[in-house]
Structures are given as C-alpha cells and as structure tokens.
C-alpha positions in Angstrom: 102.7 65.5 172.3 100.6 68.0 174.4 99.9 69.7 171.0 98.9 67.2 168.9 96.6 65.5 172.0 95.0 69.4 171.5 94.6 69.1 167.8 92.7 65.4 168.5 90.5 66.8 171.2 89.5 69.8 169.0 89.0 67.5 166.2 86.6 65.5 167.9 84.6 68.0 168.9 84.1 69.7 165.4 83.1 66.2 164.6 80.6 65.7 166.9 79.0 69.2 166.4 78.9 68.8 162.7 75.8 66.6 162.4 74.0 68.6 164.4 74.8 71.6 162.4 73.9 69.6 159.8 70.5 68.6 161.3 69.9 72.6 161.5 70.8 73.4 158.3 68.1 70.8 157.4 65.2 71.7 159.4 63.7 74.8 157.7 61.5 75.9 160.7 64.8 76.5 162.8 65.1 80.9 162.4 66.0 82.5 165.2 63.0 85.0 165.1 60.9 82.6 163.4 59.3 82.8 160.2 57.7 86.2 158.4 54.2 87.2 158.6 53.0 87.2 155.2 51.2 90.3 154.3 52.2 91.0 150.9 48.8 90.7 149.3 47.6 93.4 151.9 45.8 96.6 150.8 46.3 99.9 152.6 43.7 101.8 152.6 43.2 106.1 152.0 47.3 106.7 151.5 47.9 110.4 150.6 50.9 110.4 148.7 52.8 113.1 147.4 55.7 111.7 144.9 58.9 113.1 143.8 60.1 112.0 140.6 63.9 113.1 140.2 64.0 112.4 136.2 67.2 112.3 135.7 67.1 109.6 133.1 64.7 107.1 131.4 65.1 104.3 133.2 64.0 106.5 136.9 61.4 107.5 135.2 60.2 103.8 133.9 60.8 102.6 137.7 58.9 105.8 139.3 55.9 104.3 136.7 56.1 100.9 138.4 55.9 102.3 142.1 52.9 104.9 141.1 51.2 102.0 139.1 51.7 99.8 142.4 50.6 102.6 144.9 47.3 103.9 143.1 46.1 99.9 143.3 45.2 100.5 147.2 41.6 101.1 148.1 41.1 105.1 148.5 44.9 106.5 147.4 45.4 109.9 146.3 48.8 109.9 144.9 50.1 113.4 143.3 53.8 113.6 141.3 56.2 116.2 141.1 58.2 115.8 137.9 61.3 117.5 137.8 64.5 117.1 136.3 66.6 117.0 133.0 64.4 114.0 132.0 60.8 116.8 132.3 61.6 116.9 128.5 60.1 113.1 127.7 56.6 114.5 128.4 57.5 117.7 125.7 54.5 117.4 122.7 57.3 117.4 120.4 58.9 114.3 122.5 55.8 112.2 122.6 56.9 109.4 120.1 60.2 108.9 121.4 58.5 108.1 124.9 55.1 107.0 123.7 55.1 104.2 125.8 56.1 106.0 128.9 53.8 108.4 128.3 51.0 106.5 127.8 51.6 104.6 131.0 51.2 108.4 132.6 48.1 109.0 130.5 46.5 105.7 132.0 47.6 106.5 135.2 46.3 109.9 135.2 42.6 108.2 134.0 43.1 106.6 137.0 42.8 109.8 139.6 46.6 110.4 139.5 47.6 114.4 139.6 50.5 114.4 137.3 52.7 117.9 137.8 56.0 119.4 135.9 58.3 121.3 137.6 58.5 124.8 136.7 61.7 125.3 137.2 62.7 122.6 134.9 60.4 123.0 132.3 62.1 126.5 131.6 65.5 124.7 132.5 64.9 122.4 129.4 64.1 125.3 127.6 60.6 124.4 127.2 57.5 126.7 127.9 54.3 125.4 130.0 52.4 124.8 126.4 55.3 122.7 125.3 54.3 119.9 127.7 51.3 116.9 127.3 48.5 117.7 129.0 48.0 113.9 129.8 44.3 113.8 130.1 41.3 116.5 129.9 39.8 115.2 133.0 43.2 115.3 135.1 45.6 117.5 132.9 49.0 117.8 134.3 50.3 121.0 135.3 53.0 122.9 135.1 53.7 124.6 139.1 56.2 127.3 140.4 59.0 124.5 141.1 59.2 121.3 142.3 59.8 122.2 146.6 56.9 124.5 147.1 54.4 121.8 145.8 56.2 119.2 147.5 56.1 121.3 150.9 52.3 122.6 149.7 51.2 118.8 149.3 53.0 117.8 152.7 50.8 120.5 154.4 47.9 118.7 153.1 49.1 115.7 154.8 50.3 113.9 151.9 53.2 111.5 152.4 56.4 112.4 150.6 57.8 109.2 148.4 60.9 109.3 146.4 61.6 106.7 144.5 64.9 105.5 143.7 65.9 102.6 141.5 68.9 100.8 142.7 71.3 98.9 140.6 71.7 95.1 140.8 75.2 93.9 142.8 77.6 93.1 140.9 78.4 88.9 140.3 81.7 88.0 141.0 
C-alpha cells in the first residue's frame, strides 16, 4: 500500500511540473545565459594572416578557398598561404584544366592582394620543378619557398596569425 501511495505522490507531482515545463519550452526568451550577441556581419579590421593549406585532397583545398575568400573581405587584411602537400600538384601548368576552377578562384584571389606560396618541399615531392607551377598573377606571382615551416615560422615572426583550415565532415544521420 505504502508503495503504490509513493507511485501516486510521485505521479502527481510530475503532473503538476509538466505545464510549467511546458510553459518553458514555449517561451523562447527563457536561456539560461540569455540570448547571443549578434555580430556576424562585423568586419575586423588589419588581420595579418599567415595560412597553412595541408592539400591533401581536392575537397581541403576547395574549403581552404572558402575561408581565404571570407578572410581577405575584412578592411586592411594581409593574408599569405603556404601550400603544401600531395594535392601542390592541382596548381602544376600541366594540371591547370583539370582544376581550372580552383585555380582560377586562386588567380582572383591573388588579384585581390593575396601572397599565394608552394611548398618546396612538396613541389619536388610531386616530382615537379619550381617552373612546373602557375604563377597565378604577374602582379602577385606565387612562389615557390624552401618548405612549408620556415615560411610559416618566417611569416609568424612578422606577426602574422597562423590559420589552418580544416574541413570537417557532416555527423552521420541515424
């Protein structure tokens, strides 16, 4: 008896705290911490940034594009990229119209004030020569440097900020 005079007290009580759960779950200013500031149309202003783009296939490459194209929009930016990789070979000459639209987002962002750089070491790790790669733009060619860390640590000396970028795969649906 004692046990089911429980189960009817606890019962009761989940019923009486429901509604007001309820009531919660319907009032969209309750947050605990309240609601965001909104800042995403904010501009930054004079970034330095040095970027690392580990090409190890097309599709980090095609997301590294995005991020640059969405950092060099602020007011003042200086954004330089380090190249380096298996995946240095989509901006080979003899690669161009396999990746033309790639590397035509590079050229554009290049016109744009970005310093595009290969990686030495994997240009001669794809078994390509410094001549082998686009030059990207006459104004701003790319170049080819000793290897991807010293120009990373040479940039970060300049007071650049170091940005990797690093696409992440959707969560699976169950």
């Amino acid at each position: 008896m004692k046990m089911i005079l429980k189960t009817l007290v606890l019962a009761a009580s989940l019923n009486a705290l429901l509604p007001a759960s309820a009531a919660l779950a319907e009032d969209e200013s309750f947050a605990p911490g309240g609601t965001a500031i909104d800042k995403h149309t904010e501009q930054y202003h004079d970034l330095k940034i040095i970027m690392d783009i580990k090409a190890k296939d097309v599709e980090t490459v095609k997301y590294s594009t995005m991020v640059a194209s969405n950092l060099i929009e602020h007011p003042g930016t200086k954004l330089a990229v380090v190249i380096e990789g298996p995946y240095v070979s989509m901006f080979a000459k003899k690669n161009y119209l396999d990746h033309q639209g790639i590397v035509d987002q590079w050229v554009a962002l290049a016109n744009k004030g970005v310093k595009v750089e290969y990686c030495g070491s994997s240009v001669h790790g794809a078994h390509l020569s410094p001549s082998d790669m686009e030059g990207l733009t006459e104004k701003n060619p790319a170049v080819v440097n000793p290897g991807a860390y010293p120009a990373l640590a040479y940039y970060e000396l300049q007071g650049y900020a170091l940005v990797i970028p690093i696409p992440l795969s959707s969560p699976e649906k169950k």
